[in-house]
C-alpha positions in Angstrom: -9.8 0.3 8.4 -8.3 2.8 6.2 -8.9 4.5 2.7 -5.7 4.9 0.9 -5.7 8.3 0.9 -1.6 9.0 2.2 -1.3 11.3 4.8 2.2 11.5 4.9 5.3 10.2 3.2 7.6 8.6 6.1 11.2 7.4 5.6 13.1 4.3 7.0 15.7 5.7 9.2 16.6 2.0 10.6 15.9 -1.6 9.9 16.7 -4.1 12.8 17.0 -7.9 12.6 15.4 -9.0 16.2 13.5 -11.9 17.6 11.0 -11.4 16.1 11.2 -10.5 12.9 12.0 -6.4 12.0 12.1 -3.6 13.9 11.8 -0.2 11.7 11.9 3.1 12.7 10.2 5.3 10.6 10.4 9.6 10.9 7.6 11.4 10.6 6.7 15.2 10.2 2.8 15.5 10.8 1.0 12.3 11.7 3.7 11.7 15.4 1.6 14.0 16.8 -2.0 11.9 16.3 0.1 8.9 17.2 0.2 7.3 20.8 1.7 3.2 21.3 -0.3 0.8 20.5 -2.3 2.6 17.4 -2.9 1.2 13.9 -0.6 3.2 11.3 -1.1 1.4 7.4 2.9 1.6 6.1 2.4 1.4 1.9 -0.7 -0.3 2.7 0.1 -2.7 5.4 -1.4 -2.3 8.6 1.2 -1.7 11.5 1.4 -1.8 15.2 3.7 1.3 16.7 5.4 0.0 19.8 8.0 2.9 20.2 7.4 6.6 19.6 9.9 10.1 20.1 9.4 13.1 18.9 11.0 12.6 15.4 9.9 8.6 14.8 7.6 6.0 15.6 8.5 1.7 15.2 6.5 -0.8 14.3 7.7 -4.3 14.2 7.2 -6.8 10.8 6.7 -10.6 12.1 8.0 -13.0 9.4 4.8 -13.1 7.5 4.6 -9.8 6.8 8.4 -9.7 5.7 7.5 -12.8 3.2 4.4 -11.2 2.3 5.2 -7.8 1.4 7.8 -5.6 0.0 9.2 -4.8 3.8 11.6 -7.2 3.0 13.1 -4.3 0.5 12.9 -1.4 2.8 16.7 -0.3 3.8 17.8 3.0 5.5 16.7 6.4 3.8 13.6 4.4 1.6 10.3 6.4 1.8 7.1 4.9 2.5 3.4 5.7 2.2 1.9 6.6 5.7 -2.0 6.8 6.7 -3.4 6.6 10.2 -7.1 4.8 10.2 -10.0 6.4 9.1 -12.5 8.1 11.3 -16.1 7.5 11.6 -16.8 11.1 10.8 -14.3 11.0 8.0 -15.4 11.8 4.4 -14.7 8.3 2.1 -12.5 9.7 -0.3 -11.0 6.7 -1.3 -12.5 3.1 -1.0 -12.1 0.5 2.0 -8.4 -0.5 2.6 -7.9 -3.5 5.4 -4.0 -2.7 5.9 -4.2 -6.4 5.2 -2.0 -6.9 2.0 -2.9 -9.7 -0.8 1.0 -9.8 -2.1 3.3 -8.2 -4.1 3.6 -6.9 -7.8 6.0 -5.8 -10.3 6.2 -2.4 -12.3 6.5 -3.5 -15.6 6.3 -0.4 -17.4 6.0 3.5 -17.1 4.7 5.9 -19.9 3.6 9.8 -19.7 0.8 11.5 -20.9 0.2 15.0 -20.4 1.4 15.4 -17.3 -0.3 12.1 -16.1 1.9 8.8 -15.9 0.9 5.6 -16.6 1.9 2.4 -14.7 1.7 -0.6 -16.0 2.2 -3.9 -13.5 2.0 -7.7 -13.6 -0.2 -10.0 -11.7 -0.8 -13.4 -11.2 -4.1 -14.9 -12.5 -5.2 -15.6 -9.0 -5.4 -11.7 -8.2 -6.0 -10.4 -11.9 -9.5 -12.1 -11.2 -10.3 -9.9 -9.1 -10.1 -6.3 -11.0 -12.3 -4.8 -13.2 -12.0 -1.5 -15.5 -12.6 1.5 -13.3 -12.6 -0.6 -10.2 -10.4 -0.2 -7.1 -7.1 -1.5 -6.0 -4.5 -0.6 -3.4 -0.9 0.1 -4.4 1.8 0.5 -1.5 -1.4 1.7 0.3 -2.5 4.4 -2.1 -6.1 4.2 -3.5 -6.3 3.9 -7.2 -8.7 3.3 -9.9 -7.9 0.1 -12.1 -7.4 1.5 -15.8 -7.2 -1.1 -18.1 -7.2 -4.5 -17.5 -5.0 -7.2 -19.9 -5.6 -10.7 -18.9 -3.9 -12.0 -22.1 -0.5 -10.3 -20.1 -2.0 -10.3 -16.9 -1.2 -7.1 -16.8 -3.2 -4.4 -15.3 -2.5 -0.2 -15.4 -3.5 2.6 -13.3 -2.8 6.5 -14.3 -1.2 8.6 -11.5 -2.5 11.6 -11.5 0.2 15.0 -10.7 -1.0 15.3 -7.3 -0.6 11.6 -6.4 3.1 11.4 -8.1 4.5 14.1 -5.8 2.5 13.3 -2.4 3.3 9.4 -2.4 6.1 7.2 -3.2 4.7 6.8 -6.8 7.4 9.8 -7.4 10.1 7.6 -6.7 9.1 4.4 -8.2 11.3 2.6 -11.2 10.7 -0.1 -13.3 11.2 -3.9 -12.0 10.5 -2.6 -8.1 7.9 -4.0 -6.3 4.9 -2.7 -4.8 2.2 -4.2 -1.9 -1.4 -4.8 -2.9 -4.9 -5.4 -1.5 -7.3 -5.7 -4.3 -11.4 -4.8 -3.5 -12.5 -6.8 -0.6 -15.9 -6.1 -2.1 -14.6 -8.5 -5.0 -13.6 -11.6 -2.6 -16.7 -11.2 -0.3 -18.4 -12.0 -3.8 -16.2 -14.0 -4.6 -17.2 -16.4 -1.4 -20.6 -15.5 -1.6 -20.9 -17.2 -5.1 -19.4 -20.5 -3.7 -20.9 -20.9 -1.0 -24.2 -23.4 -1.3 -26.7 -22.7 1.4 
């Protein structure tokens, strides 16, 4: 379990086709020392096992339904990616409840400025668009983010990056038309299946 709160920003200093599926290798600057093989590491929100660790990288290895699933499928040599190691028991909950377990990819359909606040704008699908509400919580590339505004009409939804958030993630680096992972409230589906449910 993690709480989209990015420790670190990692970058993809390989990507190997094997067996089964890809192997990445992924340098890191503060979090290799907390790591040991076999941990949980979320990699822009998707829950990773490492399997190989030196003292400048860590791997983890995406089976095929995590390269369909997700944006892995895009990361190439010298990409960056968001990095968090799983919350602690003792940790404060700055964030909200992130799985690792990603819902599916979006789009960035638009970026404005305000201030010195940007705004990103993104399209869903109806299925997931169900799911958010104003000022409710959604995971982007494993960053922790309050829903904005909400446009079903578009089904489009935007969140406001904040100064801090732009220069510590991979927000910094995003463009228009990429794609990003994400996990919406799994507050919001346990409803969801509550209110189906007939007892």
């Amino acid at each position: 379990m993690f709480t989209g709160l990015v420790s670190e920003i990692g970058e993809i200093k390989s990507a190997k086709e094997i067996k089964e599926g890809v192997k990445f290798k992924i340098s890191s600057k503060k979090l290799l020392r907390e790591l040991s093989l076999g941990d949980s590491i979320a990699v822009n929100g998707v829950c990773q096992t490492v399997v190989d660790k030196s003292r400048k990288y860590f791997s983890v290895v995406a089976v095929q339904i995590t390269l369909e699933k997700t944006n892995f499928k895009n990361l190439k040599e010298t990409k960056t990616v968001n990095l968090e190691l799983p919350m602690r028991l003792q940790d404060r909950m700055g964030g909200h409840f992130v799985s690792g377990h990603v819902n599916g990819i979006t789009q960035v359909k638009k970026i404005t400025k305000r201030g010195k606040n940007y705004n990103f704008f993104f399209e869903m699908d109806k299925k997931s668009t169900k799911y958010l509400i104003n000022e409710g919580s959604i995971t982007l590339n494993g960053v922790s983010l309050t829903v904005a505004s909400v446009d079903d009409k578009k089904n489009e939804f935007m969140v406001t990056i904040i100064p801090h958030t732009f220069s510590h993630t991979t927000f910094g680096s995003l463009a228009v038309g990429e794609e990003v992972n994400y996990e919406v409230d799994i507050l919001a589906k346990y409803l969801e299946r509550m209110m189906k449910v007939k007892l």
